[in-house]
C-alpha positions as CSV (number, residue, x, y, z in Angstrom):
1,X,-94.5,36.8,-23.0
2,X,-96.0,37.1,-26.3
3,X,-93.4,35.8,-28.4
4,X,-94.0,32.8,-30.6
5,X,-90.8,30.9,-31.9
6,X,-91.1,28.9,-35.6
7,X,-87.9,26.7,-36.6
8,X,-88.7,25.7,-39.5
9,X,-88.1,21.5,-41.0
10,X,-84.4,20.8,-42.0
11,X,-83.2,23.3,-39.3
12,X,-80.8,22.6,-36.4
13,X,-80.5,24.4,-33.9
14,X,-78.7,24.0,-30.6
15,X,-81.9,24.0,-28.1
16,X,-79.6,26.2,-25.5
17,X,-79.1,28.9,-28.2
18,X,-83.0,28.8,-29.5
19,X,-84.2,29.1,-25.5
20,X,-81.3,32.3,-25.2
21,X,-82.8,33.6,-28.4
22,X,-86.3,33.4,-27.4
23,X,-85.7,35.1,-24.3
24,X,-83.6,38.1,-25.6
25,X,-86.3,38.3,-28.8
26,X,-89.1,38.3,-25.9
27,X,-87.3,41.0,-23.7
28,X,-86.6,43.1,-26.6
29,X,-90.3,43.2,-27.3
30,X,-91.4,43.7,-24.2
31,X,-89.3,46.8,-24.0
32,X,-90.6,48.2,-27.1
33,X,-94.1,47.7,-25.6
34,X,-93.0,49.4,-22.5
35,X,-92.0,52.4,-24.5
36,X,-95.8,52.5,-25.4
37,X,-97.3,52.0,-22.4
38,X,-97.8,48.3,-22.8
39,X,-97.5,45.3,-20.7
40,X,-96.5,43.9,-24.0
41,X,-96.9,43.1,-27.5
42,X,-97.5,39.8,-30.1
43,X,-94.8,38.8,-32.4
44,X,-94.0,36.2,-34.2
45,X,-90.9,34.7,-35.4
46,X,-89.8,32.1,-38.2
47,X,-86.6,31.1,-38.2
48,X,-85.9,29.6,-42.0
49,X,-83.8,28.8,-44.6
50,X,-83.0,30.6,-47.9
51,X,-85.1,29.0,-49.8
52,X,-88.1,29.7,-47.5
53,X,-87.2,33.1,-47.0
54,X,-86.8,33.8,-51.3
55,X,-90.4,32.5,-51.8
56,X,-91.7,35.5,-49.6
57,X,-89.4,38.0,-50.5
58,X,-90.8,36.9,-54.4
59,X,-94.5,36.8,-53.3
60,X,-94.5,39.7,-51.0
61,X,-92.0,42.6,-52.1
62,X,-91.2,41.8,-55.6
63,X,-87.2,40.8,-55.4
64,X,-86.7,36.9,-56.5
65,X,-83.7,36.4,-53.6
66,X,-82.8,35.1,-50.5
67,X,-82.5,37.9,-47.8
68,X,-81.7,37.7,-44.0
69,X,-84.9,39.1,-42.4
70,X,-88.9,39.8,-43.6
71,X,-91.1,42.0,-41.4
72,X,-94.6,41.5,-41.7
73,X,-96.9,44.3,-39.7
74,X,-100.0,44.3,-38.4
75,X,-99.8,48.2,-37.5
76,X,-100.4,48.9,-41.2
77,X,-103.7,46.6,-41.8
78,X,-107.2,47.2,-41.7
79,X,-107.6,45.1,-38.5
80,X,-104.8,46.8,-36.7
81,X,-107.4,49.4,-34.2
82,X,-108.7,46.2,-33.1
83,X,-105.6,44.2,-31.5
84,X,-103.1,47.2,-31.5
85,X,-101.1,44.8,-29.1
86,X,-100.3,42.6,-32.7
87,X,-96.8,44.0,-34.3
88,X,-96.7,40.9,-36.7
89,X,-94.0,38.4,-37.6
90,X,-90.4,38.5,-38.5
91,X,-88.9,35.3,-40.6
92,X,-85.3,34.9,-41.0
93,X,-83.1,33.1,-42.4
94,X,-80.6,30.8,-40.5
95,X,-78.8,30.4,-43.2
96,X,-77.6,33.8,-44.4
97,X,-77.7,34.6,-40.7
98,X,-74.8,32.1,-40.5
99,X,-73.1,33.4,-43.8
100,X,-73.2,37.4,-42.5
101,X,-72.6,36.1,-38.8
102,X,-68.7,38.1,-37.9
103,X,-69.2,37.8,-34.3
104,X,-71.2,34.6,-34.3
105,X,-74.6,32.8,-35.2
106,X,-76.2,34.2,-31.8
107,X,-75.5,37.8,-32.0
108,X,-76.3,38.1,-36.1
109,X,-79.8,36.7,-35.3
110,X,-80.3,39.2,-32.6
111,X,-79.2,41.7,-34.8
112,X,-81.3,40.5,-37.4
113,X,-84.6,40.6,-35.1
114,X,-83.9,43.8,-33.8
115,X,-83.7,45.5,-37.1
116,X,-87.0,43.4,-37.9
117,X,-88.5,44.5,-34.7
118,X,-88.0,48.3,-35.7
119,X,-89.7,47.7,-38.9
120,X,-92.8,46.1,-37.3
121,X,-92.6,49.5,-35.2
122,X,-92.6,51.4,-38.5
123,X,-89.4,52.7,-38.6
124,X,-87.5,52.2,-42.2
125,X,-84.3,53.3,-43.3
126,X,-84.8,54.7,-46.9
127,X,-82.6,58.0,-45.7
128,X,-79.5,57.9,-43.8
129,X,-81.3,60.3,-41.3
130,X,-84.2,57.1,-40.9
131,X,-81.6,54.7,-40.7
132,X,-79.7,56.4,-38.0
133,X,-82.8,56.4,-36.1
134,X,-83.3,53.4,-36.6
135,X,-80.2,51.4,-35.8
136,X,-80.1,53.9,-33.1
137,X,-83.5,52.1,-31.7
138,X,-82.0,48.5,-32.7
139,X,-79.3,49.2,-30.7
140,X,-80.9,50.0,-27.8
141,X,-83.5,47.0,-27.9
142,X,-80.4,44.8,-28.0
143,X,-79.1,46.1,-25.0
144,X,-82.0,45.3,-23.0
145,X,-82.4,42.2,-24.7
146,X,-78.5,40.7,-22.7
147,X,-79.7,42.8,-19.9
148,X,-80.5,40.9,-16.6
149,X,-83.5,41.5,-13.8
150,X,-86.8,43.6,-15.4
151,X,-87.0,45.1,-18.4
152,X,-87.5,48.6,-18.9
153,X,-88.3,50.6,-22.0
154,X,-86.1,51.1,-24.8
C-alpha cells in the first residue's frame, strides 16, 4: 500500500484507531486506483492540529483559518506525466475533526479523507451539480474503505 501516515508532535492518538484509519485511508485509495486501472496509487496524509493546518491554508489558498482538510495534487503539476501513480497529500486537522465529529472522531476523519481523496482526483464542489458528484464518489470510497476481503473499484 502506498499510503504514508504523518501524526504530527503534540498529537494523541489511540494507536488502535491510527492502524483502523490507515487501513480504511489505504483501501479507499486503492479503490480509486482500481477505478483507473491501477494496482494503486501514492498519498500522503498529515494528521495535524489547527494551528498547523491555518499556516497552509494562509500560505497556500489565501484564507488566514483553521479548516478540517488541505488537498495537495500532484495530477495538476508539471511533473505529474512522469509518476501519474502520485495523487499527493491530504493534512487534517485532529482538532476540528474532533469539534465537527457527530458520530465520532473515527468516522469524521474518514469523512474528512475521503472528501480530500476526491479532490486529489480532481473533483471540486463549486456547483451543487459537482458536489453531488462528488460526495456521491466520497460516499462510495467510504464504503469500500469498512468493507472486508479485496477491494474493488469505487
Amino acid at each position: 500500500m502506498a499510503l504514508d501516515v504523518t501524526l504530527d508532535e503534540g498529537l494523541t492518538f489511540a494507536s488502535v484507531l491510527l492502524r483502523r484509519l490507515r487501513t480504511e485511508v489505504g483501501r479507499m485509495v486503492r479503490a480509486a486506483a482500481r477505478t483507473e486501472g491501477r494496482a494503486d496509487f501514492e498519498v500522503g496524509l498529515r494528521l495535524t492540529t489547527d494551528v498547523a493546518i491555518r499556516e497552509l491554508n494562509r500560505d497556500y489558498r489565501d484564507k488566514d483559518k483553521a479548516t478540517d482538510v488541505l488537498a495537495f495534487a500532484q495530477r495538476e503539476g508539471p511533473g505529474a506525466a512522469l509518476h501519474p501513480e502520485l495523487l499527493g497529500d491530504l493534512v487534517i486537522s485532529v482538532e476540528t475533526a474532533r469539534r465537527q465529529a457527530k458520530r465520532g472522531l473515527h468516522a469524521e476523519l474518514l469523512h474528512l479523507a475521503s472528501h480530500g481523496l476526491c479532490h486529489l482526483l480532481g473533483y471540486d464542489h463549486r456547483t451543487d451539480e459537482e458536489e453531488r458528484v462528488m460526495n456521491a464518489r466520497a460516499a462510495r470510497l467510504r464504503r469500500v474503505a469498512i468493507e472486508r476481503g479485496r477491494v474493488r473499484a469505487a
